[in-house]
Backbone bond lengths (Angstrom), bond angles and torsions (degrees), N, CA, C in turn:
res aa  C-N    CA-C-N  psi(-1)  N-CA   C-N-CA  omega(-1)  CA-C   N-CA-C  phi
1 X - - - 1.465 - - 1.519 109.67 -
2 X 1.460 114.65 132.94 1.722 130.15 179.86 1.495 83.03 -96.11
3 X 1.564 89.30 133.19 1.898 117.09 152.54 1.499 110.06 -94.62
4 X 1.416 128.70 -47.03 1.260 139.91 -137.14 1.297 91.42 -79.60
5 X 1.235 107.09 92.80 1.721 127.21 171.37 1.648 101.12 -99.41
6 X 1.499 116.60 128.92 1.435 105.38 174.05 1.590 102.21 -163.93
7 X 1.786 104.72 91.13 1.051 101.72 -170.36 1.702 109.18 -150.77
8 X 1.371 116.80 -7.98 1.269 112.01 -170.38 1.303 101.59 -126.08
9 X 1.120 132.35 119.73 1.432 154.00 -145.07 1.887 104.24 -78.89
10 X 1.379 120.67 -44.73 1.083 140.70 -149.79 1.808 89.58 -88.36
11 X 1.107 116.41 -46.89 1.334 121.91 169.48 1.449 150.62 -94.45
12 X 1.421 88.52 -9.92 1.633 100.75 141.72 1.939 133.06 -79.85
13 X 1.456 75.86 -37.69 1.925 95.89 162.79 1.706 116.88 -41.63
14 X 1.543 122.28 -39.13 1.025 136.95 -176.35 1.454 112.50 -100.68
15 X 1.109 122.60 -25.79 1.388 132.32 -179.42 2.095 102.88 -85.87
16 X 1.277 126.46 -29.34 1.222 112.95 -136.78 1.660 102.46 -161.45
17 X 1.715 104.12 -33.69 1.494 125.82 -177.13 1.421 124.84 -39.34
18 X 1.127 97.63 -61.55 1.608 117.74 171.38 1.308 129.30 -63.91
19 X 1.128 115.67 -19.74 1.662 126.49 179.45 1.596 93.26 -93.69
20 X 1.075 116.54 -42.24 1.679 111.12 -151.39 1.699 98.35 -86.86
21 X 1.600 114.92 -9.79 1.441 112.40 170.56 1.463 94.89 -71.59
22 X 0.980 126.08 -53.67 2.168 141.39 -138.88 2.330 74.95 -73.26
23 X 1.002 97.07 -76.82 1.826 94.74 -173.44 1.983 108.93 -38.17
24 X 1.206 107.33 -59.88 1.367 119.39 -174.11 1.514 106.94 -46.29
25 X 1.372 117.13 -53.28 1.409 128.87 159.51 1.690 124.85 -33.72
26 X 1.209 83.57 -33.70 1.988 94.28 -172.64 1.307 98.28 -96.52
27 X 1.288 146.73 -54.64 1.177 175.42 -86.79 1.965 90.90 -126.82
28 X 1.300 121.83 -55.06 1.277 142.12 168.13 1.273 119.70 -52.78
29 X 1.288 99.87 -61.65 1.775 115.24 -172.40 1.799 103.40 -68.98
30 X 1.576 105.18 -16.24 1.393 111.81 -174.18 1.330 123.28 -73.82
31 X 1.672 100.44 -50.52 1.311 130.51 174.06 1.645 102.27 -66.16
32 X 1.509 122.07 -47.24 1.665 92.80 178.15 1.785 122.80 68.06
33 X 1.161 124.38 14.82 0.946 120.03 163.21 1.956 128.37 -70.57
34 X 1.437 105.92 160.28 1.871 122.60 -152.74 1.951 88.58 -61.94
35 X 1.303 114.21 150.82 1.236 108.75 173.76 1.372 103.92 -79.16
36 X 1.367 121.45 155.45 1.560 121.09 179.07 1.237 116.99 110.90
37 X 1.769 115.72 -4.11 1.581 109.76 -169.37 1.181 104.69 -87.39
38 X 1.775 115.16 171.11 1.455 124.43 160.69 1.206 112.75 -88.83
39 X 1.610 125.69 140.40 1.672 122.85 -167.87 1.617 96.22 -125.16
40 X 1.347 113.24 128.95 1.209 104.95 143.66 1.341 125.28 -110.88
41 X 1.825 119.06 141.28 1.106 116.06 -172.69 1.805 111.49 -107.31
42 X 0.702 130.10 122.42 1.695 132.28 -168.27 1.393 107.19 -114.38
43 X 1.476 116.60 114.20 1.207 121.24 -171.63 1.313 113.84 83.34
44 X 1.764 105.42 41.92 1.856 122.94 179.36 1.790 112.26 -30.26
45 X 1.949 89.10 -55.63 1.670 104.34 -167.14 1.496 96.92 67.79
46 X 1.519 123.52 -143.90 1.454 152.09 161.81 2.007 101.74 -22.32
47 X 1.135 96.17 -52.61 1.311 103.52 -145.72 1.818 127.52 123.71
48 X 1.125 105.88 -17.36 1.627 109.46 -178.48 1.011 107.52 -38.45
49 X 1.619 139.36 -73.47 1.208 117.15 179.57 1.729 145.14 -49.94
50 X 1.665 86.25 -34.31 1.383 114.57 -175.27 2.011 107.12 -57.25
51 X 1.582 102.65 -33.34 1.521 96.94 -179.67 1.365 116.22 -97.76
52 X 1.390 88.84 -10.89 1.835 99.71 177.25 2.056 97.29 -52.01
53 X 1.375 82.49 -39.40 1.848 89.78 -152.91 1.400 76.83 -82.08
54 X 0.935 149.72 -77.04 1.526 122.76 -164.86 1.671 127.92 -56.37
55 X 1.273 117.72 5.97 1.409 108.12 -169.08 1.739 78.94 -117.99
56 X 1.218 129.55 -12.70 1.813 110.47 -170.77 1.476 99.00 -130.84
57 X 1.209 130.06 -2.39 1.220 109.28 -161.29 1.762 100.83 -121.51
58 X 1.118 118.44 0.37 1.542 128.12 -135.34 1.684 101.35 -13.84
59 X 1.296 80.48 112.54 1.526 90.69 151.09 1.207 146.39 -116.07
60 X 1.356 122.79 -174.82 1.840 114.56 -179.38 1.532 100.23 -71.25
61 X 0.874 111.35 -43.64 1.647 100.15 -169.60 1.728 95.52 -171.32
62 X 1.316 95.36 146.75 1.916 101.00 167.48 1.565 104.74 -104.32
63 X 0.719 130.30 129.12 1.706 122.83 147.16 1.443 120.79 -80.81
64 X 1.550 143.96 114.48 1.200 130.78 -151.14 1.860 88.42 -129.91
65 X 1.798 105.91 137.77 1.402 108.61 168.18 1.203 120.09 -136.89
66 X 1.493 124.16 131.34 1.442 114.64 170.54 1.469 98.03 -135.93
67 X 1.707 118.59 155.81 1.534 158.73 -177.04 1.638 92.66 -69.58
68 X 1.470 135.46 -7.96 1.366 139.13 162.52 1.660 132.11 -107.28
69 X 1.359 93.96 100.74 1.286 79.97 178.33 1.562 151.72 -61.24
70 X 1.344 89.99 -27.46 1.824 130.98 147.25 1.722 92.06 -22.57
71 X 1.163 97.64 -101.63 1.525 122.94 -159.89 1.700 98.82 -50.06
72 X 1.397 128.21 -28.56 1.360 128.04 178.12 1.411 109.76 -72.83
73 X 1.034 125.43 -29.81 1.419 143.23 -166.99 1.695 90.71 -76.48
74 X 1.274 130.44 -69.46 1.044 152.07 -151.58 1.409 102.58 -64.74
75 X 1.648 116.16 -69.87 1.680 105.59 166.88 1.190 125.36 -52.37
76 X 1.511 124.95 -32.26 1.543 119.02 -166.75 1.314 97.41 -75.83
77 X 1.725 141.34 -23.15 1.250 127.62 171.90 1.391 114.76 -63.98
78 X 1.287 116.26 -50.90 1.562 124.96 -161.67 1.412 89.34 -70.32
79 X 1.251 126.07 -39.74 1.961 109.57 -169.30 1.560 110.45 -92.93
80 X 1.400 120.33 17.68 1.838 101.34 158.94 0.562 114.98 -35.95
81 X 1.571 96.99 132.19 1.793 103.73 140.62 2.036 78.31 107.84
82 X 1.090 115.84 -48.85 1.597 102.79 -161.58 1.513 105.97 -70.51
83 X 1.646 122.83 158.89 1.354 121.65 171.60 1.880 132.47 -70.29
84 X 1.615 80.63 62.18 1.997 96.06 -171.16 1.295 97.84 -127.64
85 X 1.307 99.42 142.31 1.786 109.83 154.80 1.888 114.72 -122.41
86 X 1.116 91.49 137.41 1.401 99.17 169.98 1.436 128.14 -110.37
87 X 1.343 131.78 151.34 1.200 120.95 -178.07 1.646 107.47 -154.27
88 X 1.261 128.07 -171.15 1.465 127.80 -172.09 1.510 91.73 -113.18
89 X 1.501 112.14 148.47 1.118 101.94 -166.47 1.937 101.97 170.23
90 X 1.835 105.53 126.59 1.653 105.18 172.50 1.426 106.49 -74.57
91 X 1.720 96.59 151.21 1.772 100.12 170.67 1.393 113.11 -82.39
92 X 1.388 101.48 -16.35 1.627 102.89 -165.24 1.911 108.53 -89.05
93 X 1.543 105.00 2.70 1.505 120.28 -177.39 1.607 109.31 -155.62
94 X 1.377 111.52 66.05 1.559 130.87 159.50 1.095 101.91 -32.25
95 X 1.699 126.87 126.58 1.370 148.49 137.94 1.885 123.52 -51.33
96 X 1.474 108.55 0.25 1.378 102.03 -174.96 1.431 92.27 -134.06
97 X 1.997 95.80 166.35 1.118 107.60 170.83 1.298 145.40 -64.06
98 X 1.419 128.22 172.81 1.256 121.21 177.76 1.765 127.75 -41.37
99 X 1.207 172.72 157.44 1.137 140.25 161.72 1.554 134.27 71.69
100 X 1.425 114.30 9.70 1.243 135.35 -177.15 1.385 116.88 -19.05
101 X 1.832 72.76 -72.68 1.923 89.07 -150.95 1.688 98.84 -130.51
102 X 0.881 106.98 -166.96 1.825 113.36 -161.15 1.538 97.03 -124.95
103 X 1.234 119.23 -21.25 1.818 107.68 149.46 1.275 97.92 -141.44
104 X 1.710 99.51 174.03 1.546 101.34 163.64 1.604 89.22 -157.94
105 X 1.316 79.13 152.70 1.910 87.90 -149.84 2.174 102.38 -136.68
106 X 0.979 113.23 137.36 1.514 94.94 -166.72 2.382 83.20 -129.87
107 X 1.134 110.95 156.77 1.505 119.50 178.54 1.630 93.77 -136.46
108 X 1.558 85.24 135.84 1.669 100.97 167.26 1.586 129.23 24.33
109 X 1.573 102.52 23.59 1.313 108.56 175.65 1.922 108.05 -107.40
110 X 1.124 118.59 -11.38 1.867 112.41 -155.86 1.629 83.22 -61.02
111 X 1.646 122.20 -74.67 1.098 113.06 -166.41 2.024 145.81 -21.11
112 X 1.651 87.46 -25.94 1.498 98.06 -173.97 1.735 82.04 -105.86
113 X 1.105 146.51 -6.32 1.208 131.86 176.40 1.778 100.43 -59.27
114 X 1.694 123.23 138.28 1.439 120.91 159.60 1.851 108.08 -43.79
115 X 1.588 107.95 -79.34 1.341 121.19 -168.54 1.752 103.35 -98.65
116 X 1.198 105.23 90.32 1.420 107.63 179.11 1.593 104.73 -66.13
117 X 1.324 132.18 -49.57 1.267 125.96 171.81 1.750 110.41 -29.99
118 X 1.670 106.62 -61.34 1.701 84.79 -169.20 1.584 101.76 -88.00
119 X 1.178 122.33 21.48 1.701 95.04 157.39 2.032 120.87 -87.04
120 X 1.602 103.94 -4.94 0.868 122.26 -167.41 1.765 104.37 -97.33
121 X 1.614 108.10 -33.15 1.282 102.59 148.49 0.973 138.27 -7.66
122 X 2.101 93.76 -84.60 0.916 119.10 -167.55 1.609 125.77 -70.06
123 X 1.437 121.24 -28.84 1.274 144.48 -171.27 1.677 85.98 -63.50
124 X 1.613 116.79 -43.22 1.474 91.41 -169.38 1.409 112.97 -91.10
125 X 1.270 134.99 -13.65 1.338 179.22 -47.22 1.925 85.05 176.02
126 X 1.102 98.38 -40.47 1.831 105.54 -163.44 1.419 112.49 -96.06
127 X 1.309 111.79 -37.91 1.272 143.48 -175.69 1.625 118.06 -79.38
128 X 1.795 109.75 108.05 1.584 96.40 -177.75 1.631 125.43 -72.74
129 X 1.382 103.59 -171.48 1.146 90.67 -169.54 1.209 139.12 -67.29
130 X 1.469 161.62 127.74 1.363 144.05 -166.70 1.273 121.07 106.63
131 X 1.939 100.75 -28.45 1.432 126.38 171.12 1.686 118.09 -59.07
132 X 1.830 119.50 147.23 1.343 122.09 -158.66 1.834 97.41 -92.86
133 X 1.262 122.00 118.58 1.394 113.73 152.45 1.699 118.11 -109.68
134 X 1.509 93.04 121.51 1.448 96.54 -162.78 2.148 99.26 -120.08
135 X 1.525 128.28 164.96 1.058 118.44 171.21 1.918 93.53 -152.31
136 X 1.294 96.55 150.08 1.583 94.96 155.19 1.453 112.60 -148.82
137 X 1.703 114.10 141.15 1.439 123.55 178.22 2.035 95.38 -108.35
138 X 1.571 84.87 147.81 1.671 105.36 147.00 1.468 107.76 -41.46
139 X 1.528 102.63 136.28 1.565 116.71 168.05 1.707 98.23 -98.75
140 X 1.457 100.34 77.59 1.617 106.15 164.22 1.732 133.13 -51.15
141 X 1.231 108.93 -23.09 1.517 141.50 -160.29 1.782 95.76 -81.67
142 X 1.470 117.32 -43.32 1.533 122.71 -160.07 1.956 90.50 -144.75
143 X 1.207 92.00 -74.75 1.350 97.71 -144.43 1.260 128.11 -64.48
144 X 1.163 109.13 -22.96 1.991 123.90 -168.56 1.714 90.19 -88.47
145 X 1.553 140.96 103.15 1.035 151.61 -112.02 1.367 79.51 -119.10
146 X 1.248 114.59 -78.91 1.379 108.39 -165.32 1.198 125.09 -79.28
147 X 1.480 130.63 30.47 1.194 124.40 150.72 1.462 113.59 -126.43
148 X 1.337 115.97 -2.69 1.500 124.40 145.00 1.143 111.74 -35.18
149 X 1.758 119.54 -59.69 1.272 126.32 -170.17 1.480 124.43 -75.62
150 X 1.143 103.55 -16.06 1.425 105.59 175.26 1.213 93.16 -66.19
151 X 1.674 115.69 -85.49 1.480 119.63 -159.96 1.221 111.32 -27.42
152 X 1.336 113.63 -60.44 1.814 125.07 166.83 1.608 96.44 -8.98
153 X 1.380 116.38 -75.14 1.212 122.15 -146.29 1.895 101.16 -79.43
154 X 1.486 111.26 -34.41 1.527 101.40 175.21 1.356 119.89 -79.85
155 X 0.993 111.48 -6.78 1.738 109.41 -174.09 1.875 102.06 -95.88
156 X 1.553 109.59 -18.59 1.640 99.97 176.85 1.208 99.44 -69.40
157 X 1.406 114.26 -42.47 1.912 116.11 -166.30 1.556 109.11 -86.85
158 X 1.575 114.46 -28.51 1.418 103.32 169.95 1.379 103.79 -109.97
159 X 1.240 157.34 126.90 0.944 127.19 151.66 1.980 128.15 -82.67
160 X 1.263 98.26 3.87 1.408 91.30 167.76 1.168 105.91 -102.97
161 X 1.626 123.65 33.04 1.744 122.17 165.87 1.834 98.18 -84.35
162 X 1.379 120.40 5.92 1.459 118.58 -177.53 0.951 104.37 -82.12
163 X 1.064 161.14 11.74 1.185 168.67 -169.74 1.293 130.15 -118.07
164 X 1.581 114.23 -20.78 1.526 125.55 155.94 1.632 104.75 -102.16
165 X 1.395 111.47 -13.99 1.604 101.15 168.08 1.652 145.78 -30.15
166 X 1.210 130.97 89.22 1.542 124.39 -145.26 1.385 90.85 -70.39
167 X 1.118 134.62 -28.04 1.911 120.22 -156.32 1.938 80.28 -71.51
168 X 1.072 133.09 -46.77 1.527 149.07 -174.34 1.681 112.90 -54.49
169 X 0.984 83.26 -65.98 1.361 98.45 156.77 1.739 161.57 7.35
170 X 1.644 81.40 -87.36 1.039 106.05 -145.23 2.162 94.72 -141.80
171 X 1.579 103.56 77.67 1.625 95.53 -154.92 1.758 115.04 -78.07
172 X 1.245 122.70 -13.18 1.374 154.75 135.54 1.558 125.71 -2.94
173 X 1.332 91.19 -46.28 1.907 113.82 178.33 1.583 100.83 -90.29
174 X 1.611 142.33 39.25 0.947 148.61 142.27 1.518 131.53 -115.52
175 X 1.112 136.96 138.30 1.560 131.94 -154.48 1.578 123.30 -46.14
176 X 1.484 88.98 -34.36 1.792 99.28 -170.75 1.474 104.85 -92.22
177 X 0.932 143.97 -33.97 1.529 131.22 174.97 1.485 117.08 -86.46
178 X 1.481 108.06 -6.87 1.473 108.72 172.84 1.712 107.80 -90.33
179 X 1.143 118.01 -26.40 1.480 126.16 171.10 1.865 107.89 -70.06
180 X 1.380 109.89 -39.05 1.639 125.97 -165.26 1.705 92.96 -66.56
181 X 1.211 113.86 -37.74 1.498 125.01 -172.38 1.507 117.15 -69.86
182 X 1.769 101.06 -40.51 1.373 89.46 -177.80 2.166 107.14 -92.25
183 X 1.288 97.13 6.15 1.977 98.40 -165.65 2.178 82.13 -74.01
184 X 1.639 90.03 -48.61 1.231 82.01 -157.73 1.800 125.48 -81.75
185 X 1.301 94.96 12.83 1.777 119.60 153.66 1.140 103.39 -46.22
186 X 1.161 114.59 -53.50 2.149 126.99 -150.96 1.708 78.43 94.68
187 X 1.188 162.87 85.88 1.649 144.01 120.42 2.021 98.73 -93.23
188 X 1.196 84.28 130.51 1.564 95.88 156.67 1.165 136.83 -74.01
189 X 1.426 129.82 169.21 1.659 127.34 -176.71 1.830 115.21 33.44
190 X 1.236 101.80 52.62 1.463 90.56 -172.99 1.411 105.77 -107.45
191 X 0.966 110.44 137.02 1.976 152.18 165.29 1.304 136.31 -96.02
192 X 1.376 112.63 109.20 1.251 114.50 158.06 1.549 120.15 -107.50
193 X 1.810 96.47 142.18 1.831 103.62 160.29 1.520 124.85 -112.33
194 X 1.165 109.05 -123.71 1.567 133.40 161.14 1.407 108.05 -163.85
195 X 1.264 117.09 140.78 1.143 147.21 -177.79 1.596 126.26 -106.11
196 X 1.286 134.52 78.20 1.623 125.92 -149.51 1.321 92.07 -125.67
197 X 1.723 95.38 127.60 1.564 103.34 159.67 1.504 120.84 -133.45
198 X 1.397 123.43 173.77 1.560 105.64 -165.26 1.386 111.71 -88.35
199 X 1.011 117.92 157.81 1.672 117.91 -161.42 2.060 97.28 -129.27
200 X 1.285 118.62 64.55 1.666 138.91 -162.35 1.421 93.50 -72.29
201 X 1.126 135.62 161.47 1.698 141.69 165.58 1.209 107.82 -166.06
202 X 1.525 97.95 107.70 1.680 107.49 173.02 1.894 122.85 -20.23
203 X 1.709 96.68 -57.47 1.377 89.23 -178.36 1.685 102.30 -151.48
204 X 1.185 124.59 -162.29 1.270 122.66 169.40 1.908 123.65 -52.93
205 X 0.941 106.45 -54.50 1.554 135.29 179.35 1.444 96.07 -50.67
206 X 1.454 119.10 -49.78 1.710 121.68 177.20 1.324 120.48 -52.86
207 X 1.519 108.82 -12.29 1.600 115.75 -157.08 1.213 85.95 -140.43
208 X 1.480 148.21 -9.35 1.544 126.41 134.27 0.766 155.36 -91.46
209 X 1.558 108.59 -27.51 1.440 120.12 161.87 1.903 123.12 -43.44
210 X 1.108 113.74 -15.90 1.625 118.16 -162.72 1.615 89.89 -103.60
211 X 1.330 124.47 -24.13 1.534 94.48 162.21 1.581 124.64 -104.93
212 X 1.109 115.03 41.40 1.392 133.15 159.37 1.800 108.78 -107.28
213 X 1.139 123.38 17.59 1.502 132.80 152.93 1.280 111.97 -69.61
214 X 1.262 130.32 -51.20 1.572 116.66 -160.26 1.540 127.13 98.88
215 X 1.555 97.33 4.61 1.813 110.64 -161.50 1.720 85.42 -113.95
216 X 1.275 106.49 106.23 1.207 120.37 162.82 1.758 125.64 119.42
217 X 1.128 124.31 -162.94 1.208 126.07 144.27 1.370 138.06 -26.76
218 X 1.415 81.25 -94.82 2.050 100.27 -176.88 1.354 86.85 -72.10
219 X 1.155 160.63 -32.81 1.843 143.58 -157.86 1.416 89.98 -86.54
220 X 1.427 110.03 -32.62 1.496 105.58 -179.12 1.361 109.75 -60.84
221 X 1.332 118.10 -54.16 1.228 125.54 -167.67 1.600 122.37 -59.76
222 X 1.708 87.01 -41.81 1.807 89.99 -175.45 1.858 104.73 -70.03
223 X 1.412 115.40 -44.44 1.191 123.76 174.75 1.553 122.71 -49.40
224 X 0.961 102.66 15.05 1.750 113.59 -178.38 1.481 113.86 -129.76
225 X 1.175 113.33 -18.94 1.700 118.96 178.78 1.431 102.42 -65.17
226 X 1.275 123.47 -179.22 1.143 149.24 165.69 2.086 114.79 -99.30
227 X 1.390 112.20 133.12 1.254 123.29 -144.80 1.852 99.82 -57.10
228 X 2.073 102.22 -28.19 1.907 81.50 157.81 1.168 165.29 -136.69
229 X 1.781 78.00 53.85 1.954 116.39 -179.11 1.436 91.75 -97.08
230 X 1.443 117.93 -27.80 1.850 125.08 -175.87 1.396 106.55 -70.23
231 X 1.483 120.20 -47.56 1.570 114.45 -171.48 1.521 100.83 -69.89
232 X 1.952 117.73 -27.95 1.366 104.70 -160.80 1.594 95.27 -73.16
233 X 1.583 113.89 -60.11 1.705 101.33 -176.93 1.831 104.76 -44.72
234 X 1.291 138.68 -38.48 1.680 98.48 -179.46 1.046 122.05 -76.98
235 X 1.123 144.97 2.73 1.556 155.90 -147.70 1.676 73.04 -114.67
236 X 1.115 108.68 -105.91 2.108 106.09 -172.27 0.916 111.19 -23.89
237 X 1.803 129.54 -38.32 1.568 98.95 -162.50 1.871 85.12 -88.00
238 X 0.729 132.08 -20.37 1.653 120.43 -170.92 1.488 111.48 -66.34
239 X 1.780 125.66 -22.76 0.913 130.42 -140.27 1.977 92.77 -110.76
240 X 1.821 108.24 -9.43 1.459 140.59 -169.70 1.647 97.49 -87.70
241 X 1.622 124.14 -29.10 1.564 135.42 -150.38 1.167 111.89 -87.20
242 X 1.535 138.94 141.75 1.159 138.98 173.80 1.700 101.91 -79.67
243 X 0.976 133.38 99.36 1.454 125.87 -163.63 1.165 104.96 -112.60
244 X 1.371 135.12 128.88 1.793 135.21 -164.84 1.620 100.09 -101.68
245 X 1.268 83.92 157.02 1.681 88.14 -171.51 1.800 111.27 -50.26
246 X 1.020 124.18 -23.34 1.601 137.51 -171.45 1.746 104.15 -87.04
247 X 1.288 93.41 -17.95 1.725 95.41 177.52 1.431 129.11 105.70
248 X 1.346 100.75 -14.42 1.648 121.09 167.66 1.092 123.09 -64.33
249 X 1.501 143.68 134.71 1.224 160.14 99.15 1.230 143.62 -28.75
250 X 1.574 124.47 76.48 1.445 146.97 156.15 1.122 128.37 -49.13
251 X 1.081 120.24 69.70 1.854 133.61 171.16 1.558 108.54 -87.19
252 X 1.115 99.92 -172.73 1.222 138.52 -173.67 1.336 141.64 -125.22
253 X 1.794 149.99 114.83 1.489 115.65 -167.07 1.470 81.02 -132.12
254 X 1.747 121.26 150.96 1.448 123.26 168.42 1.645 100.83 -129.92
255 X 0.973 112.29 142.25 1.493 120.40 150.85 1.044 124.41 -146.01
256 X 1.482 109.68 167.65 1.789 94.21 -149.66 1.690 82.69 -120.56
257 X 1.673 118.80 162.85 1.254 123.84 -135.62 1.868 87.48 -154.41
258 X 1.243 99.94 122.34 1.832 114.27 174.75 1.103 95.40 -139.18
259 X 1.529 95.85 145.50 1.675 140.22 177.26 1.959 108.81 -153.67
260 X 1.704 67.36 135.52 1.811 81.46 173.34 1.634 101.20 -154.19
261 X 1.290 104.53 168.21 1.705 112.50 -171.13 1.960 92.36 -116.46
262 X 1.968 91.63 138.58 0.973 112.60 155.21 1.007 136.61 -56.70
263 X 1.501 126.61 114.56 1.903 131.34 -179.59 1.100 104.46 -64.15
């Protein structure tokens, strides 16, 4: 059974939206690239990255692509008017030429890629020479807090919920095979960090309600139970929460973030 639903913009926004602006944000300011470049973004989703790069980086233009048309639909509304185009489109089979663009940059998408190697190909494949191709995934395994904890909580009560588990998964979202991926590209000067931002939630309800969307994994997962295997995972995972006397939830999200330059 597939979870990895990723298609409706409005409900991933709530499920995932807000974190992936706060990373995308850092992710930019990290990279530091000359104002004036062409960006391509592969694996747009929402757009988070795509406006990151237009609100810090100004550039000449982004070209932004995602395998959803949903989610393509969704950024190209919210970014009128700005110097982006979007289109539908595989990472693992780029629509442009050799030498495109002056980066190409992919967010929290490699993991759901089949062959992450050739989307990384291709990213450099697009990218001229000298130009930065950089990507960063969620550290599902440790760091991305609150969906650590879910699984935490579905795999005690299910244990064959291990099996859609992304830290499990998905072996990529850890420092050394995400670096191993880009050496064995051929990219030069390449670097990995971590990227951590705070992941706050008014109250419980803030941090459950968004996986009863259906956009993803675990929403996938919980959205498929029956209404009282559903109350038991929120009851455990609530009972898993650092919860402050006011009702808030102080987490944490990390993902770790590589860049290397085209030979």
């Amino acid at each position: 059974m597939s979870s990895d639903i990723w298609a409706i913009g409005d409900a991933y926004e709530a499920y995932m939206g807000r974190w992936s602006r706060a990373v995308a944000a850092e992710f930019v300011t990290w990279l530091a690239l000359p104002a004036g470049s062409r960006w391509l973004d592969v694996g747009c989703g929402t757009g988070a990255l795509t406006f990151a790069i237009l609100q810090r980086a100004d550039p000449e233009h982004v070209t932004a692509i995602d395998p959803s048309a949903g989610f393509v639909e969704h950024a190209r509304a919210a970014a009128a008017g700005a110097p982006a185009t979007f289109r539908v489109a595989d990472a693992q089979a780029l629509p442009f030429d050799d030498a495109s663009f002056d980066a190409a940059v992919s967010g929290l998408v490699l993991n759901f890629i089949p062959q992450p190697e050739r989307a990384v190909a291709e990213l450099a494949r697009t990218t001229r020479a000298g130009g930065t191709i950089a990507v960063y995934v969620w550290d599902y395994a440790e760091g991305m807090e609150f969906i650590r904890r879910f699984w935490d909580a579905a795999v005690e009560l299910d244990p064959a919920a291990a099996e859609l588990d992304e830290g499990a998964r998905f072996p990529i979202c850890r420092p050394e095979p995400l670096e191993r991926l880009f050496r064995e590209a051929g990219l030069g000067d390449v670097s990995v960090g971590p990227i951590e931002v705070p992941t706050v939630f008014r109250d419980f309800d803030d941090l459950w309600a968004p996986f009863l969307g259906g956009q993803g994994p675990a929403p996938g997962y919980a959205t498929a139970l029956d209404a009282t295997h559903l109350d038991a995972l929120r009851e455990r995972l609530r009972s898993m929460l650092p919860i402050a006397e006011d009702g808030s939830i102080a987490l944490s999200a990390r993902a770790w973030s590589a860049r290397g330059l085209r030979q």
